[in-house]
C-alpha positions as CSV (number, residue, x, y, z in Angstrom):
1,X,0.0,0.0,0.0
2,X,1.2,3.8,-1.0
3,X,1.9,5.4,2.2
4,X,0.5,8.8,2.7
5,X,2.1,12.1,1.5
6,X,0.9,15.4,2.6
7,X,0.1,17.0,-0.4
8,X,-1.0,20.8,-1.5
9,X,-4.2,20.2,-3.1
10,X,-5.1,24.4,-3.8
11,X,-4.2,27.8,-3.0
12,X,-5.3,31.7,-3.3
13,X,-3.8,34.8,-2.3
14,X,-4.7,38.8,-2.5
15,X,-1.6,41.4,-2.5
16,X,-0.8,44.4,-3.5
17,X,0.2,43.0,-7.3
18,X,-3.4,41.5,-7.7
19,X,-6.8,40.2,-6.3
20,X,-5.4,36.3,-6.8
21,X,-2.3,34.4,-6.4
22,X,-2.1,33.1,-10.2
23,X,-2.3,37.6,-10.6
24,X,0.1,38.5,-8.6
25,X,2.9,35.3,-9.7
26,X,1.7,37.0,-13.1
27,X,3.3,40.3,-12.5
28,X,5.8,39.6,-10.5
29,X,7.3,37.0,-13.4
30,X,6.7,39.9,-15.9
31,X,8.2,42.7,-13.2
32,X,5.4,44.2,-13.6
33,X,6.0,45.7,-10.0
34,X,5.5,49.5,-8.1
35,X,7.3,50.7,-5.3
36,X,5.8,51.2,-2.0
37,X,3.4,54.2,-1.7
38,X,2.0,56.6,0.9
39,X,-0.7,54.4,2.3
40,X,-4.7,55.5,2.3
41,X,-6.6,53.3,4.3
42,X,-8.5,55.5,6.8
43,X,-8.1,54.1,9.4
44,X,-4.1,55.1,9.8
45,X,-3.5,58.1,11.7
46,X,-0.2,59.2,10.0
47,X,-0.4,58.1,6.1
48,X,3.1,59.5,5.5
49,X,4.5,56.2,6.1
50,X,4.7,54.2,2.8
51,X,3.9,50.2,2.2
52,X,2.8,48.2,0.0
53,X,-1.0,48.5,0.1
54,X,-4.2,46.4,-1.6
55,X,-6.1,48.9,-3.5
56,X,-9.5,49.0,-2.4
57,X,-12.3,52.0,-1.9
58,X,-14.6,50.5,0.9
59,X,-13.6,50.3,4.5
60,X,-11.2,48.7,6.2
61,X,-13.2,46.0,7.5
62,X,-14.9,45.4,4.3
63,X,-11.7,45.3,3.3
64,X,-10.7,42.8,5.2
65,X,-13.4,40.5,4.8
66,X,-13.2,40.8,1.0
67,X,-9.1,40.0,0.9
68,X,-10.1,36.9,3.2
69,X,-13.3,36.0,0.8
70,X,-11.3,36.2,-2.3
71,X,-8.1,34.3,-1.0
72,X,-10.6,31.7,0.1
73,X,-12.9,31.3,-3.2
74,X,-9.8,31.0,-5.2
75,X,-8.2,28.2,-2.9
76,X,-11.6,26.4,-2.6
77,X,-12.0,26.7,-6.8
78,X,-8.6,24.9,-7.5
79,X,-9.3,22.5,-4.9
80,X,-12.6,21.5,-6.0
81,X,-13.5,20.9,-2.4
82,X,-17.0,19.6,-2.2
83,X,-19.1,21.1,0.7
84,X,-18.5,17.6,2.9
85,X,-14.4,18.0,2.4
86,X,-15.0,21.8,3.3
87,X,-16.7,20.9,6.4
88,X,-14.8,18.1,7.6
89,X,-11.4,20.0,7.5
90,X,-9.6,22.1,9.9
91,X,-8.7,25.8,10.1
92,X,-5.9,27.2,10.7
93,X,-5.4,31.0,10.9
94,X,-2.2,33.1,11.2
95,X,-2.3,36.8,12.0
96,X,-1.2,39.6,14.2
97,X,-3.1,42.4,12.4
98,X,-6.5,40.5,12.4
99,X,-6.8,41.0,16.3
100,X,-6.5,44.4,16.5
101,X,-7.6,45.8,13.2
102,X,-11.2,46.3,14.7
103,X,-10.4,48.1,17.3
104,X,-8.0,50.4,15.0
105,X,-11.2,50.7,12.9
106,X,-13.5,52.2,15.6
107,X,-11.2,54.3,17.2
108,X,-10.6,56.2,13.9
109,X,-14.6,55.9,13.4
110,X,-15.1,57.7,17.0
111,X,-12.8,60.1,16.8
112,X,-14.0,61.2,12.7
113,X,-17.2,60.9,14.6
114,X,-16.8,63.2,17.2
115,X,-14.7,65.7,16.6
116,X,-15.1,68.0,19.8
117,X,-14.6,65.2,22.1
118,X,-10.9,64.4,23.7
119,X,-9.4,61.7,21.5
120,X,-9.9,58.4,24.1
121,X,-6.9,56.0,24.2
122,X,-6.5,52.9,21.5
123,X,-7.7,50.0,23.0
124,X,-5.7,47.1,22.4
125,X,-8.6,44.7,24.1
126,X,-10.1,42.7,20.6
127,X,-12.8,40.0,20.5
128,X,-10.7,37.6,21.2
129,X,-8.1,35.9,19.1
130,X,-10.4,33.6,17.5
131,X,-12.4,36.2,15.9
132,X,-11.3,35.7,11.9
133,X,-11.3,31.7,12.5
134,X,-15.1,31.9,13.9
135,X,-16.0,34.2,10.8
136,X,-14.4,32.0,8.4
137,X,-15.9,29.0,10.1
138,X,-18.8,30.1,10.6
139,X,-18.9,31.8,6.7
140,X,-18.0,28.5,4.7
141,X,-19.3,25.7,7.1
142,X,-16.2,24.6,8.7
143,X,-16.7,22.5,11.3
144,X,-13.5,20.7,12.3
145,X,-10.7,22.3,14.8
146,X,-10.2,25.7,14.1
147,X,-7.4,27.4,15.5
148,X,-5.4,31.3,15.4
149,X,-1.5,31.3,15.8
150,X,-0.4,34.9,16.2
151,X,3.1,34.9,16.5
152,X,4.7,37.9,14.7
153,X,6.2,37.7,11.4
154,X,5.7,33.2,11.6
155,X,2.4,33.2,12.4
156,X,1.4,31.5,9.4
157,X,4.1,29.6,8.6
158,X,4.3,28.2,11.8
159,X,0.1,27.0,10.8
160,X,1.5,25.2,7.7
161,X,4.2,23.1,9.4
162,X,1.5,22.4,12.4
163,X,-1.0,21.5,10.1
164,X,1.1,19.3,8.1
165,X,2.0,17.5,11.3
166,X,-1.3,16.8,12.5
167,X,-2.0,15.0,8.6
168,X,1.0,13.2,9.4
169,X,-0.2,12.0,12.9
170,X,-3.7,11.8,11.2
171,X,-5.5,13.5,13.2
172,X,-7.0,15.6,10.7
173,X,-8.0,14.9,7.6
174,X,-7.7,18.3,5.5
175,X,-6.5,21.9,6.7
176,X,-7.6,24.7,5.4
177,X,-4.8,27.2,6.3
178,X,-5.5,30.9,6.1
179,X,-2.2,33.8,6.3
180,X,-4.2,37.2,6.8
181,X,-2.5,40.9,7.2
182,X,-4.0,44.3,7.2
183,X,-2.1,47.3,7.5
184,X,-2.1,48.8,11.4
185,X,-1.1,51.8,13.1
186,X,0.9,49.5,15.5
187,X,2.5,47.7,13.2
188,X,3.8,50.7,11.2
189,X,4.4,53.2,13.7
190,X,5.9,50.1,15.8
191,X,8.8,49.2,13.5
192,X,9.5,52.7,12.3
193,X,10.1,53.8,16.2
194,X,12.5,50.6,16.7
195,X,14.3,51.5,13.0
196,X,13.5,49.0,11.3
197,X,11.6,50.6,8.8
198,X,12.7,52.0,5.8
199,X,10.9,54.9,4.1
200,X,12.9,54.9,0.5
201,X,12.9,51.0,-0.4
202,X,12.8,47.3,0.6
203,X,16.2,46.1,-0.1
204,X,16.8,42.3,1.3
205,X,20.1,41.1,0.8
206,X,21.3,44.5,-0.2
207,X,24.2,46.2,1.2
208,X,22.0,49.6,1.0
209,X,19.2,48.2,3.1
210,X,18.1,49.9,6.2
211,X,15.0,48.1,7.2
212,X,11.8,46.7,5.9
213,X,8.5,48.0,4.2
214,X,5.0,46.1,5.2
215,X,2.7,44.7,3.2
216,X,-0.8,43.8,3.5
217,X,-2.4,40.5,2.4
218,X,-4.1,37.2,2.6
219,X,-3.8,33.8,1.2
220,X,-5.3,30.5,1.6
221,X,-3.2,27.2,1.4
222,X,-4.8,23.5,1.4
223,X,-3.2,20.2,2.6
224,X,-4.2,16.5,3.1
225,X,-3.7,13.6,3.1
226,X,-3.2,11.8,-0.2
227,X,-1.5,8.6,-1.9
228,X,-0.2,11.5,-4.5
229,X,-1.3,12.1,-8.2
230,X,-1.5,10.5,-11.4
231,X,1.4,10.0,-13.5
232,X,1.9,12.9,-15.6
233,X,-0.2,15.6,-13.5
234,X,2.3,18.2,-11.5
235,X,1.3,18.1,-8.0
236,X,3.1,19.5,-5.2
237,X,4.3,17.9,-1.6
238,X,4.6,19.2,1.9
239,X,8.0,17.0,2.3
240,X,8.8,18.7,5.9
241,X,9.5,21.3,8.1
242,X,11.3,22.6,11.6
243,X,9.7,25.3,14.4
244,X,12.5,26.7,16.7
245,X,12.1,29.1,18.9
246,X,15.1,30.9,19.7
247,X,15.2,32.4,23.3
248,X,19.1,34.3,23.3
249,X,17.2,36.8,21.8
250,X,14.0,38.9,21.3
251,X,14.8,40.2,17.9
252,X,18.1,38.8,16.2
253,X,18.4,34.8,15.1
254,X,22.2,35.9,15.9
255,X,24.0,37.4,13.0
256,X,26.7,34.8,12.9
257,X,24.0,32.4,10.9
258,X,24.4,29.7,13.2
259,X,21.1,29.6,14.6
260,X,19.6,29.6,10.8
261,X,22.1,27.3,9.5
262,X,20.8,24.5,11.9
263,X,17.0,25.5,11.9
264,X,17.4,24.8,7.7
265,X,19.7,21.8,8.2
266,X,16.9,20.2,10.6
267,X,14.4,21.0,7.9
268,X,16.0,19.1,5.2
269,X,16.4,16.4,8.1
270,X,12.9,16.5,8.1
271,X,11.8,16.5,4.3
272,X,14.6,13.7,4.0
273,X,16.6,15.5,1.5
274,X,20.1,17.1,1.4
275,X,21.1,20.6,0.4
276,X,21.7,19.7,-2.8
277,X,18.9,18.6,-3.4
278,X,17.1,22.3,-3.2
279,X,16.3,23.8,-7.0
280,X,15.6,27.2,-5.2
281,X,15.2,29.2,-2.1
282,X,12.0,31.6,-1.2
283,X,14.1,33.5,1.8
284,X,12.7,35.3,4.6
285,X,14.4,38.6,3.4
286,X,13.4,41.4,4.7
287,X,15.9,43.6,4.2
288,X,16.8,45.0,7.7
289,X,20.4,44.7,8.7
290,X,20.8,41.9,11.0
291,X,18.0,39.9,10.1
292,X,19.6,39.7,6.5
293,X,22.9,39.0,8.1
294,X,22.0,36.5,9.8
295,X,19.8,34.6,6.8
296,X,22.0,35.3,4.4
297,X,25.2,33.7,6.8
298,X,24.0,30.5,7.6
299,X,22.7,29.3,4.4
300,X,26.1,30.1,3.1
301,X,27.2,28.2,5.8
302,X,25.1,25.2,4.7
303,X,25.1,25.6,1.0
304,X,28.5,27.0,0.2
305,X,29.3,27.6,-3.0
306,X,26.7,25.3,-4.6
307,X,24.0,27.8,-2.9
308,X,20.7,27.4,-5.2
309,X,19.5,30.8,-6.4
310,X,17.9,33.0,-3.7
311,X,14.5,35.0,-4.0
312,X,12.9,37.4,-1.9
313,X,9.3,38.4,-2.5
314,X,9.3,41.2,0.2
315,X,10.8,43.7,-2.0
316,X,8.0,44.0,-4.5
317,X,5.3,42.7,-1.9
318,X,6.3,43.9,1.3
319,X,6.2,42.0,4.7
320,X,3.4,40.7,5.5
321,X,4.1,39.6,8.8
322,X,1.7,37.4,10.2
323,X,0.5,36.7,6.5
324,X,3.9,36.4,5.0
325,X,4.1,32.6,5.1
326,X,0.5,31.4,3.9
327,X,1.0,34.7,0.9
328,X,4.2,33.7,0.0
329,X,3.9,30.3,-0.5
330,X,1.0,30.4,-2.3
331,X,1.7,32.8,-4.9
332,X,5.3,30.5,-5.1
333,X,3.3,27.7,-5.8
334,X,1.2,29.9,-8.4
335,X,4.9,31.0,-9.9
336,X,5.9,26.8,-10.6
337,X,2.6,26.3,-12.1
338,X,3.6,28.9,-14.4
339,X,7.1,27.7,-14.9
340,X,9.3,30.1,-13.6
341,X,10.6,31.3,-10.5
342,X,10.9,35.4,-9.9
343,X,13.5,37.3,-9.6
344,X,14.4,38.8,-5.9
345,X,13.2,42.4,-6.1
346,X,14.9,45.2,-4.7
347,X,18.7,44.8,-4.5
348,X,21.4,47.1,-5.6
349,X,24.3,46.3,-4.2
350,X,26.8,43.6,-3.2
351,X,27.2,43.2,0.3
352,X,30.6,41.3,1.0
353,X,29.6,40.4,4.9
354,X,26.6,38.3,3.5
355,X,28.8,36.4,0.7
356,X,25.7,36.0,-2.4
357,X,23.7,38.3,-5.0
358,X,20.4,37.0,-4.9
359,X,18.6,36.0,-8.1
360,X,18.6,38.9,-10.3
361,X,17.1,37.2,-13.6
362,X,13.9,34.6,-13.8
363,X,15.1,31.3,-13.9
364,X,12.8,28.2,-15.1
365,X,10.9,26.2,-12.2
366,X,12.3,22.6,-12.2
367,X,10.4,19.6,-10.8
368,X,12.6,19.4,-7.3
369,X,12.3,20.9,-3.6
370,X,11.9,24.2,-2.6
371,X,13.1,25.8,0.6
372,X,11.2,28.5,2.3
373,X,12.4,30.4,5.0
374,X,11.2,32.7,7.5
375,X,12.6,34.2,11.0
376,X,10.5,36.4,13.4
377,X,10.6,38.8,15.8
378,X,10.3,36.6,19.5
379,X,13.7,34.4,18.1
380,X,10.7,32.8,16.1
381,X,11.8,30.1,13.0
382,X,10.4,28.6,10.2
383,X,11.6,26.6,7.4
384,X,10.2,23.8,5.4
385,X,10.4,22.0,1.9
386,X,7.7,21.9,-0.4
387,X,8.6,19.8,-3.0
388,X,7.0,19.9,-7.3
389,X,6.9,16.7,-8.7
């Protein structure tokens, strides 16, 4: 008998380069790109800072709900999930913005409401955690586990190596994994006050960069279960993945790569493959100093000089943070279906402490393993193979 794989059965994703994964993967294979712009949601207090914002003329939480509803629709279309799969599967949300973006929303309400009254304080109390699980629960009949991991810049990346442990285990039989980021006040003002933020460009790997430019977005990946595909259909495998959490420190993985060196090592332990096995790497990337350093380090350390070409989305989509995983994988996924992997956007500049330029031309999307990356704030890691057979 076949043993079980976990396998990627569909995905959907809303940024700032289109209302759909296969969208955005179109544009950013063409370069059809745009720097990052003063944003005009209306809920921000100070719309000086600039990032790479989803165009849209309702309110924010209409907003929101749409980017979720599309991301969803497109995931469940490609899937063909019937209404039984839909309800038997499990949910899986990763966010930081989606708890407080109500609460940003009604405080900018009350105070365009009221204009003579003294501004009241921003409430960081939400609805609790679970609030964008129960709504997509509740919204496409989802009645397995359902779940929110807010965790910083992992959050959902963390929810697609979970959930393809718990197929493994079998304790579910689908997940339905959901990456959702809107853009916040905290978030924006947050970064720019610990200089991480930087208001010309999003540089990663660059030696120019000075810090990172957010995104907002959502996206939708599905796994189960499966004894594969037939022969001849492309299909694509969850092979494995490793969660650290890295307690030296709050904010660095440790710029001497160490730390990122074993967390993708363990990875590829996991997925049972060796470096050299990896076609191409979707880095974490986002083009602040140290967390750059410290990427860009310890996969030289691992890969040497047979490292695979490296690609960061960040510069063309921003960070997503909480999102960043679920959106960056899917529209990856959306970029092999189309045959080609993206250039990395954004660089200018060699920078000899970090040892590699990365990818700076399109470059065609073998069958092979993938490696995604992704280090947060909280010491948090993420890395897993996704393999396109």
């Amino acid at each position: 008998m076949a043993q079980d794989i976990i396998s990627i059965r569909g995905w959907g994703a809303v940024t700032t380069l289109g209302w759909s994964a296969n969208e955005t993967a179109r544009n950013l294979i063409a370069g059809h790109t745009h720097p990052a712009a003063r944003c005009q949601s209306s809920h921000l207090i100070n719309r000086e800072y600039k990032a790479f914002e989803v165009a849209y003329s309702g309110s924010v939480m209409e907003k929101s709900a749409a980017m979720i509803d599309c991301a969803i629709r497109e995931a469940f279309t490609r899937a063909e999930l019937s209404a039984d799969e839909i309800a038997e599967s499990c949910l899986l949300v990763g966010t930081t913005g989606g708890l407080f973006i109500r609460n940003e929303h009604e405080f900018t309400e009350y105070v365009k409401n009221n204009p003579q009254e003294e501004s009241p304080a921003i409430a960081c109390r939400n609805r609790g955690p679970g609030e964008v699980s129960d709504w997509i629960a509740a919204k496409y009949g989802i009645r397995g586990m359902a779940m929110t991991l807010s965790m910083a810049c992992v959050s959902s990346s963390h929810a697609l190596v979970i959930a393809s442990q718990l197929l493994a285990q079998k304790k579910v039989e689908r997940a339905i994994i959901v990456g959702y980021e809107p853009l916040l006040n905290l978030t924006l003002h947050g970064f720019a006050s610990l200089l991480l933020y930087d208001d010309e460009k999003c540089r990663p790997f660059c030696n120019k960069r000075s810090g990172m430019q957010i995104g907002e977005g959502a996206a939708v990946v599905i796994m189960e279960r499966s004894k594969g595909s037939s022969p001849g259909k492309t299909y694509y495998r969850f092979a494995g993945g490793y969660l650290f959490n890295d307690t030296a420190s709050l904010t660095s993985a440790g710029v001497d790569g160490e730390l990122v060196r074993n967390v993708i090592q363990r990875s590829l332990s996991s997925a049972g493959i060796s470096a050299g096995d990896i076609v191409a790497i979707k880095a974490h990337g986002t083009g602040t100093r140290d967390n750059d350093l410290s990427e860009g380090r310890g996969m030289v350390k691992l890969f040497g000089d047979k490292l695979p070409p490296v690609v960061s989305l960040k510069g063309a989509l921003g960070h997503q943070l909480g999102a960043a995983g679920a959106v960056e994988t899917a529209v990856w996924l959306s970029c092999l279906e189309k045959g080609t992997i993206p250039r990395s956007f954004g660089f200018e500049e060699f920078d000899a402490e970090i040892g590699f330029i990365p990818s700076q031309i399109n470059t065609p999307a073998m069958a092979g393993a993938y490696l995604f990356t992704f280090f947060g704030f909280g010491g948090t890691c993420t890395s897993y193979v996704v393999i396109k057979n």
